[in-house]
N, C-alpha and C positions, 0 to 999 in steps of 0.2 A: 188711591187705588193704583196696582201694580200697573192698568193701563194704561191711565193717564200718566205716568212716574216717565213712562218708554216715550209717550207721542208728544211733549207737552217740556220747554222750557218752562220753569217753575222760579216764583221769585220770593225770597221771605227775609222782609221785614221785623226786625227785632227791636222792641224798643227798651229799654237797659238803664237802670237806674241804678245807685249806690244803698239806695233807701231799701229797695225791691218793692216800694210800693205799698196800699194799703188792698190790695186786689181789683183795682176801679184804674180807671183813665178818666181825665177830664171828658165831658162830652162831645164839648166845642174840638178839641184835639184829636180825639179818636175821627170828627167827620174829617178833619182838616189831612189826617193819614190817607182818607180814602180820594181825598184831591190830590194831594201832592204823589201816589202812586199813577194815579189818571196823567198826571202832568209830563212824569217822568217819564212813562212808558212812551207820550206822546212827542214829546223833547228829541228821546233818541229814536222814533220812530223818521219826524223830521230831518234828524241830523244825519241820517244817513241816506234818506230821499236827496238833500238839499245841504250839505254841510256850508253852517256859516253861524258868528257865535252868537246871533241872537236871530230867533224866529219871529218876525211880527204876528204869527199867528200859526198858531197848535191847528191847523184845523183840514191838512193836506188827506184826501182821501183816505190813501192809506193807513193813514195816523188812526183815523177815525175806526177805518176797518178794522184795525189792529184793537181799538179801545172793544170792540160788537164782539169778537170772539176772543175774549181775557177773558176768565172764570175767576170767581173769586171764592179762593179754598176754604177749610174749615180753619179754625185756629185749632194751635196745638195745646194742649195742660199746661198749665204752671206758668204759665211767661206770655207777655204783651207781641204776639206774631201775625202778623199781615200777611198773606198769603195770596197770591194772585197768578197764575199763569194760561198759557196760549198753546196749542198744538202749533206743533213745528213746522207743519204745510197748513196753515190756515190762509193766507196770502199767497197767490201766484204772482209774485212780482220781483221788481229788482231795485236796489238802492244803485247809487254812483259813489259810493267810497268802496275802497280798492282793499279785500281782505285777500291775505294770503294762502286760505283757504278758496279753493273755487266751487263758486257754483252752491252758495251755502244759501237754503231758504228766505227770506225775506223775516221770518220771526228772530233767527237764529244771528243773523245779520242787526236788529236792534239789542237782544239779548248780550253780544259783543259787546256792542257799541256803548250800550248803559255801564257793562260791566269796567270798560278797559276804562271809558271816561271816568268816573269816580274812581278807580284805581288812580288814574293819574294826578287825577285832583289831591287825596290824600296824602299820595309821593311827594308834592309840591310840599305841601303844607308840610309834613314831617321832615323834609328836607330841608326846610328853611328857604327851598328856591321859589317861593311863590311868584316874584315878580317877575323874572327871567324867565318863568315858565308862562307867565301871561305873555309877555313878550312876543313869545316863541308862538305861542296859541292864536298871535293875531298876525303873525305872519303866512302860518299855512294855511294851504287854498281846506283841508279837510281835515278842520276842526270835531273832538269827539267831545268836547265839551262846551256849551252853549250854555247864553244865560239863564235860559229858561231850565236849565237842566237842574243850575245852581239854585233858582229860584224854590225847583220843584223839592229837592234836597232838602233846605230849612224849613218845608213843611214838617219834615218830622223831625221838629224838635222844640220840647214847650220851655219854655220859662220857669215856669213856676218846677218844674218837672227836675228840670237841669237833663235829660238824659242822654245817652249817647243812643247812637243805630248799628248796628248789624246787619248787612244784607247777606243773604246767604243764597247760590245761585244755583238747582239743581238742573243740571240737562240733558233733555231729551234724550237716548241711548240711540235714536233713531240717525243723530248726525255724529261724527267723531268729533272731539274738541281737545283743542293742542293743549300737551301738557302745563304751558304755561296759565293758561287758563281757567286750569281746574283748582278750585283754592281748597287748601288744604285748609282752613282756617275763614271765618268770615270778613269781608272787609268791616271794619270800625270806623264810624265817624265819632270824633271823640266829642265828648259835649262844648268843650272849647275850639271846636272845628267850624263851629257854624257859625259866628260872628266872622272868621275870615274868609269863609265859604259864600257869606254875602256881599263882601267886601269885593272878591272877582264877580260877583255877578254883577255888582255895578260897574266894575271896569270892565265887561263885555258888552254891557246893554247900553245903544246909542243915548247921548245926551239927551233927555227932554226937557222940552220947556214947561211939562208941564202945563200946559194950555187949558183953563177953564170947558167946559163939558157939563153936557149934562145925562142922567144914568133915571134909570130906572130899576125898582131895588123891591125888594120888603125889609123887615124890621124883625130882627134876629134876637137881639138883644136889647133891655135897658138896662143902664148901669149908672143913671143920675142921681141925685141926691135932694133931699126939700130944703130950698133956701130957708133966709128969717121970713118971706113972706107969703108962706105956706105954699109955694110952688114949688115942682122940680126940674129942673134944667140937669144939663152936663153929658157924658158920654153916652153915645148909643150903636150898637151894632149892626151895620145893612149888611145884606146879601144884594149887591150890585149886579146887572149885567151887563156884561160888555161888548163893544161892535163888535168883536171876532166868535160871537155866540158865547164866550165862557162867562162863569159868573167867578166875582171875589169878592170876601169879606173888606167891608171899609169902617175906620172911625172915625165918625163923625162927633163934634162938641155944639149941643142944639140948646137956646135959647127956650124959654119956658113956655113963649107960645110955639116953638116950632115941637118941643119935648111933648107936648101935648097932643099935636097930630101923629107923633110917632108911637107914641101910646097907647093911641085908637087905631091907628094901621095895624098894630101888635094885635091888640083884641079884637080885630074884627076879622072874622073868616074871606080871604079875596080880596085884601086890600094890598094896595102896593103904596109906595110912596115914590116921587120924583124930585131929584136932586141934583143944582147945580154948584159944583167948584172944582179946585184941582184937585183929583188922585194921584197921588206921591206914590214911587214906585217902595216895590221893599216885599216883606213878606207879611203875610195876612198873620191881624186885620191891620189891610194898609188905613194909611191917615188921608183923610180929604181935607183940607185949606178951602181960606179965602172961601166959604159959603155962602152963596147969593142969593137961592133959591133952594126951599123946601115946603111943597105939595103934597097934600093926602090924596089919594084917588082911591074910592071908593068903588064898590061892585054897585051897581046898578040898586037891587036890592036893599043896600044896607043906606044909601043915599037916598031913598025916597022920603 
């Protein structure tokens, strides 16, 4: 609508195939869009609160206010478009990165900052200068590109799919925006952009040791197979949550008695499962190792 067109930075999400598809999106991918836009938005809401190339946690007031007043648009005909945006004074506040522009809203200020960081990310990457350009990104004190940003990025984009993305930025008429910023053209991540688009996100995100843990989850998916001895064991998909309040998909490889409890966690209304090993960083569904521990917990009711 023409009002919200005027008050409201607007963001869309294209998702871009060779195939064009059979009219469907996977399901698992279609939720996995609706994280990794949640992530993004929150990344650079972050990075311009706090610039620094990894956030240990999405979860700065702002950020979150910023997530409370996002709208999520209608999709357009004919084409896979995600559509999400924010009124332009929805936030009374101020970031600490230094735009050229003064005195520019607090929405309008992450809207930038998503936009110029993935522009620059691409520019590396089509330029050939990716390393030199990490270099450079971990020497300034106000970084616009973060791992988590990267992280949020390879959200959309499947495997099986191969696709590329499109974002396309419309804004608000309410703030003026410099001509360089206005794309005449959407930016493109090409499908062969996100394998190295992962690659900087592991060279921004501190070393871990990956330290054993333990999560509490449900059971998303089974994906096992029946041995020769009439059991099923093998992959399974959790919905983990993690100490910074967010949740991410993990894969875990479960033994026939633990494939079993995760079976009944599936089928039972209110059932969770608890699980210890490492979570490997990466994009969903990440991998958990070294498992030690895998508990059913049951709802009161269904354990009696």
């Amino acid at each position: 609508n023409q009002v919200q067109t005027v008050r409201d930075d607007a963001l869309r999400f294209r998702i871009y195939t060779e195939q064009g598809g059979n009219g469907s999106l996977p399901l698992g991918f279609a939720a996995l869009l609706v994280t990794g836009t949640e992530q993004l938005l929150k990344a650079a809401a972050c990075t311009v609160l706090r610039p620094r190339l990894h956030h240990p946690r999405l979860a700065l007031t702002e950020a979150l206010q910023l997530i409370e007043k996002t709208k999520f648009g209608q999709t357009e005909t004919g084409s896979f478009i995600l559509k999400v945006s924010c009124p332009i004074h929805a936030l009374d506040t101020q970031g600490t990165i230094h735009f050229d522009e003064k005195s520019l809203p607090f929405v309008r200020q992450v809207t930038l900052t998503l936009k110029r960081g993935i522009e620059q990310l691409i520019g590396a990457i089509e330029n050939d200068t990716l390393d030199r350009w990490i270099e450079e990104l971990k020497k300034t004190e106000t970084p616009l590109v973060s791992s988590n940003l990267c992280e949020a990025v390879t959200q959309f984009h499947d495997e099986g799919l191969d696709n590329a993305l499109d974002l396309f930025i419309d804004w608000s008429t309410l703030e003026p925006v410099d001509q360089k910023d206005c794309l005449k053209k959407p930016l493109r991540i090409q499908r062969d952009y996100f394998g190295r688009i992962e690659e900087v996100r592991r060279e921004l995100r501190p070393v871990s040791d990956h330290t054993t843990d333990t999560f509490i989850g449900t059971v998303e998916r089974l994906c096992g197979e029946m041995g020769e001895d009439g059991q099923r064991s093998g992959e399974v998909i959790l919905a983990l949550l993690l100490r910074e309040g967010e949740t991410t998909q993990a894969r875990v490889t479960l033994s026939a008695e633990d494939y079993e409890k995760a079976d009944r966690a599936h089928m039972t209304e209110g059932a969770y499962v608890e699980v210890t090993g490492k979570l490997q960083q990466g994009r969903q569904p990440r991998t958990m190792t070294a498992l030690s521990r895998f508990e059913l917990l049951l709802p009161k009711a269904a354990a009696a």
